[in-house]
N, CA, C and O of each residue as an XYZ file, in Angstrom:
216
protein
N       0.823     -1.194      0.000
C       0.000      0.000      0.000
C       0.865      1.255      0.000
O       0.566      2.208     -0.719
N       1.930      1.270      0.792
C       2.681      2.113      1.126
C       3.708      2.856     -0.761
O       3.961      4.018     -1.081
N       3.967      1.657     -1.443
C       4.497      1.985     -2.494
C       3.149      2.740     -3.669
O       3.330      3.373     -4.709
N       2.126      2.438     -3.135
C       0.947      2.643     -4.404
C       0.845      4.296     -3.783
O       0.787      5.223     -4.591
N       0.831      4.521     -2.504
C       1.086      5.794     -2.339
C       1.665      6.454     -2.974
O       1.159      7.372     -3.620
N       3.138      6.108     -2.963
C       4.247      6.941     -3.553
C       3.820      7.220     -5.085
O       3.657      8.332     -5.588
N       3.706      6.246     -5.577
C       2.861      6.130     -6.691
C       1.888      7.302     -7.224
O       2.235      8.111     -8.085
N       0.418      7.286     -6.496
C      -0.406      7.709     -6.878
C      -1.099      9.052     -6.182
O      -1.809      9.115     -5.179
N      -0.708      9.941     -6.938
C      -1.466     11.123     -6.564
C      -2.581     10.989     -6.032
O      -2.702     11.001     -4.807
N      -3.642     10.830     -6.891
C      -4.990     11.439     -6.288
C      -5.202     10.293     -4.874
O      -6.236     10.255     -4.206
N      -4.297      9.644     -4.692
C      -4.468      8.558     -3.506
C      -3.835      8.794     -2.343
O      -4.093      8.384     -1.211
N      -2.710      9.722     -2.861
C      -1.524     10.345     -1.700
C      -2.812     11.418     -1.603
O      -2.787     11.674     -0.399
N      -3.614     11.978     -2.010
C      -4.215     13.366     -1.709
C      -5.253     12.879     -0.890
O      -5.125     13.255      0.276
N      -6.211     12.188     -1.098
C      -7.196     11.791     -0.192
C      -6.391     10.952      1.218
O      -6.665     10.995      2.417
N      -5.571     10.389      0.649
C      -5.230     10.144      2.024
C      -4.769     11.261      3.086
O      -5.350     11.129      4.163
N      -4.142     11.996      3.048
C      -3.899     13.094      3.258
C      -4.705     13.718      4.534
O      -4.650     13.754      5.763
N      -5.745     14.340      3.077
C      -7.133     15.084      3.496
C      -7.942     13.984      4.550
O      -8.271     14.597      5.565
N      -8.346     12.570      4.600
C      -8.637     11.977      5.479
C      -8.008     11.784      6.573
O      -8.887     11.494      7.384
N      -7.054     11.770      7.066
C      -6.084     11.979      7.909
C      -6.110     13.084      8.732
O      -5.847     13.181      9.931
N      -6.451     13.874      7.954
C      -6.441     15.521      9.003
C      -7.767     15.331      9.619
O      -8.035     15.510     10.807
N      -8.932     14.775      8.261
C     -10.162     14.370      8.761
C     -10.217     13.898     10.083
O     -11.052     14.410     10.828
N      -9.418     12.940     10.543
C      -9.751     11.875     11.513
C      -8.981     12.099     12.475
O      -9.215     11.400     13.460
N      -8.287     12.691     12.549
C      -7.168     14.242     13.491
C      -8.203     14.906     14.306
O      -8.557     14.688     15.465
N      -8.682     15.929     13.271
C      -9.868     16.821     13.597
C     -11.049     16.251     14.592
O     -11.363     16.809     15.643
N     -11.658     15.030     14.080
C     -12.741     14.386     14.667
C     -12.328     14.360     15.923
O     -12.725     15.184     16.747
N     -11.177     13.064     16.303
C     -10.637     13.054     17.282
C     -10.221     14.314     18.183
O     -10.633     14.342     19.342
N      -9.621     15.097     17.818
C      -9.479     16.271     18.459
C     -10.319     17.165     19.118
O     -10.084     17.944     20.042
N     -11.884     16.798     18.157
C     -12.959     17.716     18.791
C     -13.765     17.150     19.834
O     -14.581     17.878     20.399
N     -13.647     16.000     20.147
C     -14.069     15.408     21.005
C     -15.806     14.983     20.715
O     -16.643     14.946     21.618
N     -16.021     14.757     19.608
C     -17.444     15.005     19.452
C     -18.347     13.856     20.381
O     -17.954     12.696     20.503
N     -19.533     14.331     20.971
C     -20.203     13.377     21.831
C     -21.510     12.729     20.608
O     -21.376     13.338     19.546
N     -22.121     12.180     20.575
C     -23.501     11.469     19.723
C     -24.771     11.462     20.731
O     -24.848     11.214     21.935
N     -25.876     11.888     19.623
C     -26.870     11.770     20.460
C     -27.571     10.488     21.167
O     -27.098      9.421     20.777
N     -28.385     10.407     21.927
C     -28.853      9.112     22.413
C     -29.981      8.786     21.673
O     -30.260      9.868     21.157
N     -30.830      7.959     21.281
C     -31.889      8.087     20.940
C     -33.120      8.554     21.075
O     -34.099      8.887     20.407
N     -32.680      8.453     22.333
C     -34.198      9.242     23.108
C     -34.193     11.128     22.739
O     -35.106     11.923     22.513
N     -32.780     11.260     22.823
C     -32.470     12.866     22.435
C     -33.208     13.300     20.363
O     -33.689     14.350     19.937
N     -33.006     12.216     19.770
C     -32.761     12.272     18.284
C     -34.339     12.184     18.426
O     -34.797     13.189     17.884
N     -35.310     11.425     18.913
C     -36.553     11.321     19.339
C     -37.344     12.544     19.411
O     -38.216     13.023     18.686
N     -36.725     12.947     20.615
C     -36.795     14.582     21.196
C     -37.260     15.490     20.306
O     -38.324     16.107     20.293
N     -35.734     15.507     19.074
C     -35.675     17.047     18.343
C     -36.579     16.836     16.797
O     -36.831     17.676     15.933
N     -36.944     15.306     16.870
C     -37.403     15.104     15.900
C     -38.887     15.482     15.966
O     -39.384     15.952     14.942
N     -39.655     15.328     17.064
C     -41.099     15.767     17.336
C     -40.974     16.837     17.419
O     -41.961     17.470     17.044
N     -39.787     17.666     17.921
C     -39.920     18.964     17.819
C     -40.383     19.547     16.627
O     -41.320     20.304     16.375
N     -39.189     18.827     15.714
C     -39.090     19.585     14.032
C     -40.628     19.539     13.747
O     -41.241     20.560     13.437
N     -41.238     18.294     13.865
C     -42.627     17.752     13.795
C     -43.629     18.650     13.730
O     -44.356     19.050     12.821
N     -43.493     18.941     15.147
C     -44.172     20.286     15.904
C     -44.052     21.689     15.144
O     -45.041     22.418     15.066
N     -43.333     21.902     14.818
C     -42.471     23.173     14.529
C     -42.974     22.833     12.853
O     -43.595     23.802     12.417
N     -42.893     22.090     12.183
C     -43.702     22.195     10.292
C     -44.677     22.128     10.904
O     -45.351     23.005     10.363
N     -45.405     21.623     11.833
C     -47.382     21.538     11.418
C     -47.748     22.665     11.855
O     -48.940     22.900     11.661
N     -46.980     23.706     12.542
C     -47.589     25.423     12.344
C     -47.302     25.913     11.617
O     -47.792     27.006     11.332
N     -46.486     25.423     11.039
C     -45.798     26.158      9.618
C     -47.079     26.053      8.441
O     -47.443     26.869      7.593
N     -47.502     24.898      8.730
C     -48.606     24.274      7.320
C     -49.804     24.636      7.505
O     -50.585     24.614      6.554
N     -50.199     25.031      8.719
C     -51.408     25.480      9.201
C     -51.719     27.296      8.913
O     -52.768     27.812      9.300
């Protein structure tokens, strides 16, 4: 893998760019919602179009 790198541009580039990707992620510490939360904001949205439509 390591030689197909050297090799190949557009493969050295995404790798790259994914790398910083997964740097970044890690770095930001991101938390995920629970389901019950995704539940939550989803009846909200719910809530929030049927006054819209009304």
């Amino acid at each position: 893998m390591l030689m197909h790198l050297l090799l190949c541009k557009p493969c050295r580039k995404y790798t790259s760019k994914n790398t910083k990707l997964t740097h970044l992620i890690k770095k930001s510490k991101l938390k995920t919602c629970s389901e019950k939360e995704k539940k939550a904001w989803k009846n909200s949205i719910e809530k929030e179009m049927a006054k819209g439509e009304s």
